[in-house]
RODRENDO-436778 format. One line per field, with one value per residue (C-alpha): residue in three letters; x, y, z. Coordinates in nm, 2 decimals. Each point is the difference from the previous one (the first is absolute). Layout:
N
aa (ALA:...)
u (X:...)
v (Y:...)
w (Z:...)
END
This chain:
179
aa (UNK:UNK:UNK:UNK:UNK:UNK:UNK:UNK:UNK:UNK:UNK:UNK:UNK:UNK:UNK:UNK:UNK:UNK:UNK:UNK:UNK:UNK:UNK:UNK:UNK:UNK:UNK:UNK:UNK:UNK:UNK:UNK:UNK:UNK:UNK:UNK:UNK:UNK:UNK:UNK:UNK:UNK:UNK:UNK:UNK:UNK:UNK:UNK:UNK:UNK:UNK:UNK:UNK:UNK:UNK:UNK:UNK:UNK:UNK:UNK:UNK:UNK:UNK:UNK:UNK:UNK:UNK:UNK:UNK:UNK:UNK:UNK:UNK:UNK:UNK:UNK:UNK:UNK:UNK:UNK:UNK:UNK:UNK:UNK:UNK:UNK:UNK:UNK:UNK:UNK:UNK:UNK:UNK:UNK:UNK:UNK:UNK:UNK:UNK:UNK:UNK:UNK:UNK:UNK:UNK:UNK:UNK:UNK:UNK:UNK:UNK:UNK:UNK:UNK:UNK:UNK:UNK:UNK:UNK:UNK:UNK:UNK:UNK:UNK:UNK:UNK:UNK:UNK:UNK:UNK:UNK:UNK:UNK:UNK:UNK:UNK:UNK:UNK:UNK:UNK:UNK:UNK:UNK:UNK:UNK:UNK:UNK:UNK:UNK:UNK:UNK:UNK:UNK:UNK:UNK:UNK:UNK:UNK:UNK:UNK:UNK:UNK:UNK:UNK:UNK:UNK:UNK:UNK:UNK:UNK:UNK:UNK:UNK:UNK:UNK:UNK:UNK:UNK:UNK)
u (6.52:-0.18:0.08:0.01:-0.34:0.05:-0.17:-0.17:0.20:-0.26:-0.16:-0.03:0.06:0.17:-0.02:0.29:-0.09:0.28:-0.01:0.21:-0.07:0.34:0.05:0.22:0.18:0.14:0.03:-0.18:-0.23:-0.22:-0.04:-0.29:-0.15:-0.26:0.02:-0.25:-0.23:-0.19:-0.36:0.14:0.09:-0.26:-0.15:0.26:-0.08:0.28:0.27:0.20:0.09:0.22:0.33:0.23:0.30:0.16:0.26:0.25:0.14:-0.27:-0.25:-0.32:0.05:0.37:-0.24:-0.29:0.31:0.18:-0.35:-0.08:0.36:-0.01:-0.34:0.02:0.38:-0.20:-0.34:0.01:-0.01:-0.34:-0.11:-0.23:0.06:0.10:-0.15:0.16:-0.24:0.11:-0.08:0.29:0.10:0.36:-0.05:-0.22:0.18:0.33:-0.06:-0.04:0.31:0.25:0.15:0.07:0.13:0.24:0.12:0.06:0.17:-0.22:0.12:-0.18:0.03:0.30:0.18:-0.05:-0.14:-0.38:-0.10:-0.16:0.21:0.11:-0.37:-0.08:0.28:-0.10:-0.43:0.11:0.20:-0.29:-0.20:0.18:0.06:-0.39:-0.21:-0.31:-0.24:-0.07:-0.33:-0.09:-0.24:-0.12:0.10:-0.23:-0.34:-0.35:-0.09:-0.32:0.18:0.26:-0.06:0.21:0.33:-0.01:-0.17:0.29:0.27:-0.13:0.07:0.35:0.00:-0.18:0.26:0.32:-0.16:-0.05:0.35:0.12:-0.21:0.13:0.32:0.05:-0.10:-0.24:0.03:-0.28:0.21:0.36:-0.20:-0.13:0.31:0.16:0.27)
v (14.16:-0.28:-0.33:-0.29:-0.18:-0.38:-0.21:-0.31:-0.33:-0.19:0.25:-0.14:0.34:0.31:0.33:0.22:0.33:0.30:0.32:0.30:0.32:0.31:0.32:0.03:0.37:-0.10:-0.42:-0.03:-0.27:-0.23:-0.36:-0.24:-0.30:-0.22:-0.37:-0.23:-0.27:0.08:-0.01:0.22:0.25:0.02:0.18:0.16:0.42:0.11:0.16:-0.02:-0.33:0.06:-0.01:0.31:0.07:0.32:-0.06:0.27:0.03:-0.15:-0.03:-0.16:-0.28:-0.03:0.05:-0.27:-0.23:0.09:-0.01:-0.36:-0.15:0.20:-0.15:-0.36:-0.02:0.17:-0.22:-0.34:-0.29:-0.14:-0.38:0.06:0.16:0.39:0.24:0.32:0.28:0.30:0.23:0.01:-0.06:-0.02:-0.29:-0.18:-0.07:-0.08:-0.35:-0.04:0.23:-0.22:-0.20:0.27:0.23:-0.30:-0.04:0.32:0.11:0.20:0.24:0.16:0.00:0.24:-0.18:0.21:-0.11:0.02:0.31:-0.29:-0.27:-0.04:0.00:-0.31:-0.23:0.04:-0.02:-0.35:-0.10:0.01:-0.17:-0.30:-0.04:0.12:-0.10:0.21:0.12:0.35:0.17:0.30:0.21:0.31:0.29:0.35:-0.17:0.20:-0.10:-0.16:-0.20:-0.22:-0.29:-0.22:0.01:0.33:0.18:-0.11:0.10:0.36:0.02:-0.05:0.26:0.21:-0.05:0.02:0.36:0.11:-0.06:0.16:0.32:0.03:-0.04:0.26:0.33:0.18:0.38:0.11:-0.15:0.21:0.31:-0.02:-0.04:0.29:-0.22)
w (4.09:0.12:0.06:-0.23:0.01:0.03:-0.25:0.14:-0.06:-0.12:-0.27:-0.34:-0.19:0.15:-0.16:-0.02:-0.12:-0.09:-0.14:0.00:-0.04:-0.16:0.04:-0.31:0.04:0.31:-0.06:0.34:0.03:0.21:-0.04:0.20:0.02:0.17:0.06:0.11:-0.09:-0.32:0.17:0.31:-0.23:-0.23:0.26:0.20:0.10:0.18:-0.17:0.32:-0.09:-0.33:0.07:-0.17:-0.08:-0.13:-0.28:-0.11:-0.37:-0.13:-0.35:-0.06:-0.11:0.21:0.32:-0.12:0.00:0.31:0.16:-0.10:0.09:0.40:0.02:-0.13:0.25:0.27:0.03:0.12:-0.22:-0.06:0.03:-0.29:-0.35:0.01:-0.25:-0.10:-0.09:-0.14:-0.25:-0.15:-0.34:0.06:0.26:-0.18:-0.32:0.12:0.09:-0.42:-0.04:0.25:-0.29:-0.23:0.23:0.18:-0.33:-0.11:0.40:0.08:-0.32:-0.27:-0.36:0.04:0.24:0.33:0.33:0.04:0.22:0.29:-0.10:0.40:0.09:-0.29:0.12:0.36:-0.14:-0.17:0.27:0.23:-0.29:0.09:0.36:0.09:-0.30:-0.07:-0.26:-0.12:-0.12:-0.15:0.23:-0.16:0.16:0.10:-0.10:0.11:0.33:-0.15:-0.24:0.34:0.11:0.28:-0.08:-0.18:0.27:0.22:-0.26:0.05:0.30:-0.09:-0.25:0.23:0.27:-0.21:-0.15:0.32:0.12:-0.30:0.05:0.35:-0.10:-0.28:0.12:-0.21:-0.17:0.29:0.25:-0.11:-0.05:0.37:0.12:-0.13:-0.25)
END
């Protein structure tokens, strides 16, 4: 894991970029981000310098959630305006969803508790104590087709698959060793 890069205190935009990546038959998976000023990471190269974390129990869309909340309590607070960039669906919609679901408590139409109801509260809790914006990023483009910020939030992806490879052993891998 590496350590939390410090965004400078007098950058007009950072850049906050998250992404997760699930193994879902075992609920194992890796969130990561990278921080930094928006031009600095337009061209970032290193994937050392996403920061990961494994998460047990986990879905999809639970870990694009979890990821996002570690990351924006983790990273400094930045002088400038912070921008979320994720590819994520999920995250990106539920600023527009906060009033419905605050009315409703976080229950559906039938009355039970939303599956991530825990992970909302604590998302629109940060909302507003650390304001920020979000924006959509697509996700698993053709390497022709990035640019800046997109070529950066591969590397995240590319980091938090990784992690999850090395984590989950493959069929090769239990064959070998005689399991």
């Amino acid at each position: 894991m590496s350590a939390v890069p410090s965004p400078s205190d007098s950058c007009p935009h950072c850049a906050l970029l998250t992404d997760g990546s699930v193994h879902p038959a075992t609920g194992l998976g890796f969130g990561g981000y990278l921080c930094g000023r928006s031009a600095d990471l337009s061209i970032a190269s290193d994937s050392t310098a996403v920061c990961l974390r494994r998460f047990k129990a986990t879905t999809a869309a639970r870990l694009e959630l979890q990821t996002l909340i570690w990351a924006l309590r983790e990273i400094p607070i930045c002088a400038g305006e912070l921008v979320v960039y994720t590819d994520s669906q999920t995250i990106v919609g539920l600023p527009s969803r906060r009033g419905r679901l605050e009315r409703a408590e976080y229950r559906s139409r039938r009355g039970t508790l939303l599956k991530q109801h825990d992970l909302y509260r604590e998302f629109y809790d940060l909302c507003d104590t650390r304001p920020f914006t979000i924006k959509k990023i697509p996700g698993h483009q053709p390497t022709t087709a990035k640019t800046g910020l997109a070529s950066a939030f591969s590397l995240v992806d590319r980091a938090t698959r990784r992690a999850l490879r090395q984590a989950i052993p493959t069929d090769t891998d239990t064959k070998n060793n005689g399991a």
